[in-house]
Structure formats: structure tokens, C-alpha cells
LODREN-503017 format. One line per field, with one value per residue (C-alpha): residue number from 1; residue in three letters; x, y negated, z. Coordinates in steps of 0.1 Angstrom, whole numbers, plus 5000, padded with zeros to 4 digits. Example, Ala and Ser with C-alpha at 12.3 -4.5 7.8 and 13.67 -1.06 7.14 Angstrom:
2
resi	(1 | 2)
resn	(ALA | SER)
xx	(5123 | 5137)
yy	(5045 | 5011)
zz	(5078 | 5071)
***
This chain:
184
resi	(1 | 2 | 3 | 4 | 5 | 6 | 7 | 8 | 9 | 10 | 11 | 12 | 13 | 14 | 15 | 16 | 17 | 18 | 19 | 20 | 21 | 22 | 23 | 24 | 25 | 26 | 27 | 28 | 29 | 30 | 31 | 32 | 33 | 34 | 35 | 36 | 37 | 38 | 39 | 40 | 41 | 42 | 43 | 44 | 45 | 46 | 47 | 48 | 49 | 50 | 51 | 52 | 53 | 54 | 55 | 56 | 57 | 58 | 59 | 60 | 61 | 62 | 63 | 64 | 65 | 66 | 67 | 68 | 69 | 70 | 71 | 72 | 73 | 74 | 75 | 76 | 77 | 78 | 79 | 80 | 81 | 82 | 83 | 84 | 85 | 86 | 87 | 88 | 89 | 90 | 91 | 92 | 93 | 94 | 95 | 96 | 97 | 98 | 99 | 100 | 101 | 102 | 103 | 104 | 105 | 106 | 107 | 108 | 109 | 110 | 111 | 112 | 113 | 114 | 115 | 116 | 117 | 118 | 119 | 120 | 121 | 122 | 123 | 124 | 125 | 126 | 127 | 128 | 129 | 130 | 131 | 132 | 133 | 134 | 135 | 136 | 137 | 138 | 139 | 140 | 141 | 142 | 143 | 144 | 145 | 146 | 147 | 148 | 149 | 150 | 151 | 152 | 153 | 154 | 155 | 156 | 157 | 158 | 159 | 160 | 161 | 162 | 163 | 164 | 165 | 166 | 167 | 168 | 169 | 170 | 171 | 172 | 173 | 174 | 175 | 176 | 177 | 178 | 179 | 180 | 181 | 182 | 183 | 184)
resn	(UNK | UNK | UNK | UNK | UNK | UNK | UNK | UNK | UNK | UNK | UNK | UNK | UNK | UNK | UNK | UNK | UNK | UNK | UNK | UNK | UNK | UNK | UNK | UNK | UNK | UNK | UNK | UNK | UNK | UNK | UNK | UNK | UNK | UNK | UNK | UNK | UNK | UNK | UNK | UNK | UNK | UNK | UNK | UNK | UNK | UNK | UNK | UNK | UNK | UNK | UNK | UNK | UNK | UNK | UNK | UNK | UNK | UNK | UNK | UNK | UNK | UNK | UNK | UNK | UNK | UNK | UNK | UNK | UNK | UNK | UNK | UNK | UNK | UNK | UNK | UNK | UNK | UNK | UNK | UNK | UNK | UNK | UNK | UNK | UNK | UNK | UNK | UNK | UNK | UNK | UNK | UNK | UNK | UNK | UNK | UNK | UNK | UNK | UNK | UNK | UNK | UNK | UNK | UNK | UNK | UNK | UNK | UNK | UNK | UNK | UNK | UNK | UNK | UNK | UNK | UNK | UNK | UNK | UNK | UNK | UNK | UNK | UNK | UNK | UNK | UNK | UNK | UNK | UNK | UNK | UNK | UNK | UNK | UNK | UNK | UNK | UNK | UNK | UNK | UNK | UNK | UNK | UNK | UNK | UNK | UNK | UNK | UNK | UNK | UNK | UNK | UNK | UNK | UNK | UNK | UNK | UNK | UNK | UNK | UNK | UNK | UNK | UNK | UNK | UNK | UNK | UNK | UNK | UNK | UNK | UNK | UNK | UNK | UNK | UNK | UNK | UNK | UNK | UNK | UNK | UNK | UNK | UNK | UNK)
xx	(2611 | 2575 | 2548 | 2539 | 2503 | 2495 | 2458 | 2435 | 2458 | 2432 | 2449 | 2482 | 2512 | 2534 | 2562 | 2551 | 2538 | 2568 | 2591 | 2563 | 2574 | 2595 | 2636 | 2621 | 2657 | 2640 | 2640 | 2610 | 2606 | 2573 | 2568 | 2536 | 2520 | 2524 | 2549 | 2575 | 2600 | 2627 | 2645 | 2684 | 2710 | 2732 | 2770 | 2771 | 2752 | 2768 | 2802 | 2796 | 2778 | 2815 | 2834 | 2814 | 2808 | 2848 | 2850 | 2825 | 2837 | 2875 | 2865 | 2833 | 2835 | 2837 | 2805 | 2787 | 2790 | 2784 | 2767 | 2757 | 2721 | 2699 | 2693 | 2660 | 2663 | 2625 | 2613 | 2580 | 2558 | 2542 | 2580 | 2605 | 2641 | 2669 | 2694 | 2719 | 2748 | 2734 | 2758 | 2740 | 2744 | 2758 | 2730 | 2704 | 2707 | 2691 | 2691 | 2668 | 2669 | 2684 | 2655 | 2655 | 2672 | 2703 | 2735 | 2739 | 2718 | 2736 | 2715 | 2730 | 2704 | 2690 | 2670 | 2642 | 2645 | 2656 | 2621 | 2616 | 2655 | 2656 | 2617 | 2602 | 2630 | 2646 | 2612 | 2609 | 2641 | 2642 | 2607 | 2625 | 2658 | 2684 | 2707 | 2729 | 2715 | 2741 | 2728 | 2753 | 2740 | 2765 | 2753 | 2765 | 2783 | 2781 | 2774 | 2746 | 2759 | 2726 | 2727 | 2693 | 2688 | 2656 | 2630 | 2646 | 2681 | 2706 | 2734 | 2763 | 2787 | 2788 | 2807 | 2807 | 2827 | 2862 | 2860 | 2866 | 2846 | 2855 | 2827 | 2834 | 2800 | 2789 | 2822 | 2855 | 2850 | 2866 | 2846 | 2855 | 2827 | 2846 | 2867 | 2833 | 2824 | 2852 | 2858 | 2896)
yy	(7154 | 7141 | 7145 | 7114 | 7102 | 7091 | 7079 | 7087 | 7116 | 7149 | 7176 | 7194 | 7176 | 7182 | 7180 | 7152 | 7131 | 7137 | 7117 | 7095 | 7083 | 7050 | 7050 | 7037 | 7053 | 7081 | 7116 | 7132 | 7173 | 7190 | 7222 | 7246 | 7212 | 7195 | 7162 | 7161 | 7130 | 7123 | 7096 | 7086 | 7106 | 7099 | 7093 | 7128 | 7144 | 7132 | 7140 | 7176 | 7173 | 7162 | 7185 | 7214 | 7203 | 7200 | 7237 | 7252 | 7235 | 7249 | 7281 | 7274 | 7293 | 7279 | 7288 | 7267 | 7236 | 7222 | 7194 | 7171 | 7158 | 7145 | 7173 | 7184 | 7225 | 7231 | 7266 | 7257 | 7231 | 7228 | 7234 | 7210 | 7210 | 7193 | 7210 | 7186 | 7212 | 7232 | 7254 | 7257 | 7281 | 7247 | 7263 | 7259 | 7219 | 7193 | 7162 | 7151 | 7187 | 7224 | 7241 | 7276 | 7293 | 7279 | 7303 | 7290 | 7263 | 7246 | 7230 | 7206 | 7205 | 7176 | 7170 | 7159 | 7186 | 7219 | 7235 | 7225 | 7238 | 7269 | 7281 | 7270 | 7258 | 7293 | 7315 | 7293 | 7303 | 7337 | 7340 | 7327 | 7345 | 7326 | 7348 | 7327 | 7304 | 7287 | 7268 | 7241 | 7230 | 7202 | 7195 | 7228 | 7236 | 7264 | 7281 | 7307 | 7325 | 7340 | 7365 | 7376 | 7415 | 7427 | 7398 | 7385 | 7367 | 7388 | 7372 | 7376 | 7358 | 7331 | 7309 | 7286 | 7254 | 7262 | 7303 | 7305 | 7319 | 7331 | 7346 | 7361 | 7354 | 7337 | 7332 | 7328 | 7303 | 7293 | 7273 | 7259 | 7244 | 7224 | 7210 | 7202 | 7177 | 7160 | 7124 | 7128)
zz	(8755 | 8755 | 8730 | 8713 | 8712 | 8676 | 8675 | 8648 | 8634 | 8647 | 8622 | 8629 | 8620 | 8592 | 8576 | 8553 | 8585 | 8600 | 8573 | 8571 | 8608 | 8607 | 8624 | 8658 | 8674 | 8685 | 8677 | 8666 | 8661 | 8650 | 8668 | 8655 | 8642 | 8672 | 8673 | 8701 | 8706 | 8729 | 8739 | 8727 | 8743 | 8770 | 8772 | 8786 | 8762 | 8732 | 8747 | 8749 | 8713 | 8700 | 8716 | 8705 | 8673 | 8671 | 8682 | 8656 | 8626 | 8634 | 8617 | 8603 | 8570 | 8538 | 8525 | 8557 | 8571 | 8609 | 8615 | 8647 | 8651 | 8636 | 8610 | 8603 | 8606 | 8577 | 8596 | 8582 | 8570 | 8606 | 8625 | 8622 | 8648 | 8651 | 8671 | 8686 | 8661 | 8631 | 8614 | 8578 | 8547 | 8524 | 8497 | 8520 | 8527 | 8509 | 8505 | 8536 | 8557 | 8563 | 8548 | 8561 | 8589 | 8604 | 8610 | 8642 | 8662 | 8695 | 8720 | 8747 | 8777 | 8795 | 8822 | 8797 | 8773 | 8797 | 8787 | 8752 | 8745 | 8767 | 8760 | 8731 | 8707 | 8716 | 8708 | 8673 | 8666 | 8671 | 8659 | 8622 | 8625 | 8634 | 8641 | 8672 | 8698 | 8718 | 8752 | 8769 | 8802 | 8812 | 8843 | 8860 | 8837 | 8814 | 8781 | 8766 | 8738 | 8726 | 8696 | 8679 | 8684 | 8667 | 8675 | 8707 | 8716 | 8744 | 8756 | 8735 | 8764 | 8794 | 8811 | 8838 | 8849 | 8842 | 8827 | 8792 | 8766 | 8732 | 8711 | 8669 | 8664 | 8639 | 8631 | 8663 | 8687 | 8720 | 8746 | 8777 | 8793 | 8821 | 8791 | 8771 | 8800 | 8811 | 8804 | 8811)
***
């Protein structure tokens, strides 16, 4: 994920300027005012997106709903994510956005994103409540089940290549992160 030089625009981004942007195919998130984009997702990346999207939504409660990105997650008017799955409050989505703090927020990890997702997205996160931060590293692979404990995520559980993992929180969910990446 790269920051993306926009000439001429000296005050912190918002979240006006940010639906002001035109569908170029790229994703663009706003992090403390500051405008991030990254590049279309891979084969790979998108697989694992599915397949855990699949997984959530099995028991996803009635009163929620999972989505795949692109969803805006509104943290502020200066903070702007989209997590590649958001499991929203259904009262909390809009028309254009999630506006508040997710239930759950899933990031798949790339080789362009790995600080972005594991550092910064993570610390905005936590710093506005979400209660569960998942991390799915594909390329090793494995899964960060990361649960909100005061002002900081622990790890709720973790897996790796073909272990298991089955987690109750938010809601019950059974991961397997060799099975997440396999093209069969």
C-alpha cells in the first residue's frame, strides 16, 4: 500500500475528499488524514478473502452482516478502512459506509500491505474499539485471532498451515488456514 501524491491538496484529507476520488480500480483508505492506496488484489488474495468470508457469515448473527471489500469502515472523519471482511452491526451501515466500529474486521496480508495491516490498521482499530481483529497471512500460512482487552488486541487463537482453529468470538468460527489457500 503506497501513499498517493495528490498535488495542490496541503490540508489533511477527509472523508469528503475521499468520495470525491474517481473509481480508478484502486483502493484508497484515509488513515489520521493521510490517503493510502493499494493496488488490485491478487488471485491469492481474493481466494482466501472468499473462503473466509464463507466461514464468518455461517454463524454471523442475525442482527450483523459480513461483508467482503470494498467497505468503507467511518472511524472518523480523518480515518477511513476497508478491511478486506467487515462484520457490521446491520444499524450501523449506510448507504455508502459502516459508520462506526466494526464487530469484527479481517485482514488478508500482502507483501504490499504486511505493515499497514499488521501495525497501523491494527493500532486504528483498537484505538476505536473493535472488539476482534483477525490477520490471515497466506503465504505461510496462518491465522491471528486478535481480541481487544482494555486498549490493546491479545491473541485470542493461531494456527498454522494445516492446524485448525476454532474461535466463539465474535460469534463460532472454524478456520483452517491450509484449506483457506488451496486452489484444489
Amino acid at each position: 500500500m503506497a501513499t498517493v501524491p495528490v498535488f495542490g491538496h496541503r490540508e489533511p484529507f477527509t472523508r469528503r475528499d475521499l468520495e470525491s476520488i474517481a473509481d480508478d480500480g484502486h483502493r484508497y483508505e484515509l488513515v489520521d488524514g493521510v490517503l493510502l492506496m493499494s493496488p488490485s488484489p491478487r488471485p491469492l488474495h481474493q481466494r482466501v478473502v472468499a473462503r473466509v468470508l464463507a466461514a464468518v457469515s455461517r454463524n454471523c448473527p442475525a442482527d450483523c452482516e459480513a461483508l467482503p471489500a470494498p467497505v468503507d469502515v467511518v472511524l472518523a472523519d480523518d480515518t477511513v478502512l476497508i478491511p478486506d471482511v467487515v462484520v457490521g452491526r446491520r444499524g450501523d451501515y449506510t448507504e455508502r459506509a459502516l459508520v462506526g466500529v466494526p464487530v469484527l474486521a479481517v485482514e488478508v496480508i500482502s507483501p504490499s500491505s504486511r505493515l499497514i495491516d499488521t501495525e497501523l490498521k491494527r493500532a486504528r482499530l483498537a484505538a476505536a474499539g473493535c472488539p476482534n481483529y483477525w490477520l490471515v497471512d497466506p503465504y505461510v500460512p496462518d491465522v491471528l485471532c486478535l481480541s481487544l482487552a482494555g486498549d490493546a488486541y491479545v491473541t485470542l487463537a493461531k494456527a498454522s498451515h494445516d492446524q485448525p482453529i476454532a474461535v466463539d468470538q465474535p460469534f463460532p468460527v472454524t478456520l483452517n488456514p491450509a484449506e483457506l489457500v488451496s486452489d484444489y
